[in-house]
N, C-alpha and C positions, 0 to 999 in steps of 0.2 A: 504494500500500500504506500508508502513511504516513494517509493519509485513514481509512483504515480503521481501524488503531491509535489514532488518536485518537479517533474515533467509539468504539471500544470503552472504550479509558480513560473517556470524558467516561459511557458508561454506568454503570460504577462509580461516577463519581463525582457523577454529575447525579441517580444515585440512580430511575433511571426502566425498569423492567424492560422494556415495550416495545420498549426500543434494544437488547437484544439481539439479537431477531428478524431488526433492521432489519441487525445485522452479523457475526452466527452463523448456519452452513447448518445448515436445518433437524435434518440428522443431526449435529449437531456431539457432540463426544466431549472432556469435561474432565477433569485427575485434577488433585488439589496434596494433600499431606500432611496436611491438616484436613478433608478430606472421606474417610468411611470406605470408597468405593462410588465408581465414577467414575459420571459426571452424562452424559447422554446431551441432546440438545436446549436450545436457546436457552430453552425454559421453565424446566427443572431449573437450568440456571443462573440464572435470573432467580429461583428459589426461594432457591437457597441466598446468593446477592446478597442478598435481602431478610431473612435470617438476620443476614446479617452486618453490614448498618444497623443492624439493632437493636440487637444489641450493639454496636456501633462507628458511635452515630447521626454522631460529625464526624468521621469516617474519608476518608482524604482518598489518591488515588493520585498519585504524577507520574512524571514520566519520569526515571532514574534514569542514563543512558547513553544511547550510539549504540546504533540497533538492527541489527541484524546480520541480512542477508536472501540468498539467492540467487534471488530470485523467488518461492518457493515458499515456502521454510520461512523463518522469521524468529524472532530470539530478542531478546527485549522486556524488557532490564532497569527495575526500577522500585522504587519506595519508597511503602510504604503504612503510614501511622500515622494513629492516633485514642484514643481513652480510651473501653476497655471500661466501657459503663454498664449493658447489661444480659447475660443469661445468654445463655453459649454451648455448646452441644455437653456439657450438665450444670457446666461450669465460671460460677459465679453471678456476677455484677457485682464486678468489682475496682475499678473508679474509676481504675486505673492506665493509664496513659500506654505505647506499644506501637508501637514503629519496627522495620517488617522491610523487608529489601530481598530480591527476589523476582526471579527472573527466570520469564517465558510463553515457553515453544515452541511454536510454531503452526506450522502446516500451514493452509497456503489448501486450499480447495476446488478440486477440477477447473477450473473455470473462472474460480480467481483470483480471485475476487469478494469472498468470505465466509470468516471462520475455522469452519476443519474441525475440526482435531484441537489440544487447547490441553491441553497440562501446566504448571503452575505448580510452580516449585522455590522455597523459602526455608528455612530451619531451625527446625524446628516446635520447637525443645527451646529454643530462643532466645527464641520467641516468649511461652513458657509459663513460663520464667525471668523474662521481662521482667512479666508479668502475677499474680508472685509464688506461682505456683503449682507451683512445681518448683524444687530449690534452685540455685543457680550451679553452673555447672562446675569441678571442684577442689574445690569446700568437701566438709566432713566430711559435710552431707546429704548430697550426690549419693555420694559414696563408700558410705556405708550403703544408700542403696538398689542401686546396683549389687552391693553384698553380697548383699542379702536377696534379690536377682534371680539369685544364685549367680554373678556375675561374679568372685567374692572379692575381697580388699585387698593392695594392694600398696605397699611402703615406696619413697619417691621415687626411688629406685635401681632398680627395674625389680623385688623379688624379692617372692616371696608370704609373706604374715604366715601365719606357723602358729598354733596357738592356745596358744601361750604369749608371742606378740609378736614 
């Protein structure tokens, strides 16, 4: 299995879509938080992979932890950073620098061979922080937009601001 996870990492990172094929069943089935749509087949991922070169042409993954397996299911912590240089997903070139750490849950295939089912978990609100495109957690922006999204405000004390303060 281990052969396998790396062969997939070195795809990411070798930047060569063909190596999906060679390590995703045909049906494979991907979701993670920046994809709006889960990705069906080793090509749709090998699409959205070549999305993410581009914006993140020195995006780089490694292995982040022990991976954690019972045979079947295995979860793949990891660490991917690069510097957004061009557009993603309508978010335009930041030049900023962008460390997410991510864990994959896979599911082999019936015959253990190939990654079947892959969800990627990282914190997408982290990510989009760190790319300057959404304010920190705590500061005054984020509280204004949790406002405007009718979440309303709340004084460090747990209670709700009325509209007199």
């Amino acid at each position: 299995m281990d052969d396998l996870l790396d062969a997939f990492q070195r795809a990411w990172t070798e930047r060569r879509r063909a190596a999906f094929r060679e390590v995703c069943a045909p049906d494979l089935h991907w979701t993670d938080p920046s994809s709006p749509e889960p990705l069906y087949g080793p090509d749709a991922l090998a699409d959205r992979a070549a999305q993410l070169w581009q914006a993140f042409p020195d995006a780089n993954v490694q292995s982040a932890g022990e991976r954690l397996s019972d045979g079947r299911f295995v979860a793949v912590p990891v660490l991917v950073s690069g510097i957004q240089r061009g557009s993603l997903s309508g978010i335009p070139a930041t030049n900023r620098m962008i460390t997410v750490h991510a864990v994959l849950y896979c599911e082999l295939d019936p015959p253990r061979e190939k990654l079947w089912r892959i969800r990627a978990f990282f914190d997408a609100y982290d990510a989009t922080v760190q790319l300057g495109v959404l304010p920190k957690r705590g500061s005054l922006g984020e509280r204004a937009i949790l406002a405007v999204r009718g979440f309303g405000l709340r004084r460090s004390g747990g209670e709700d601001l009325d509209e007199t303060g």
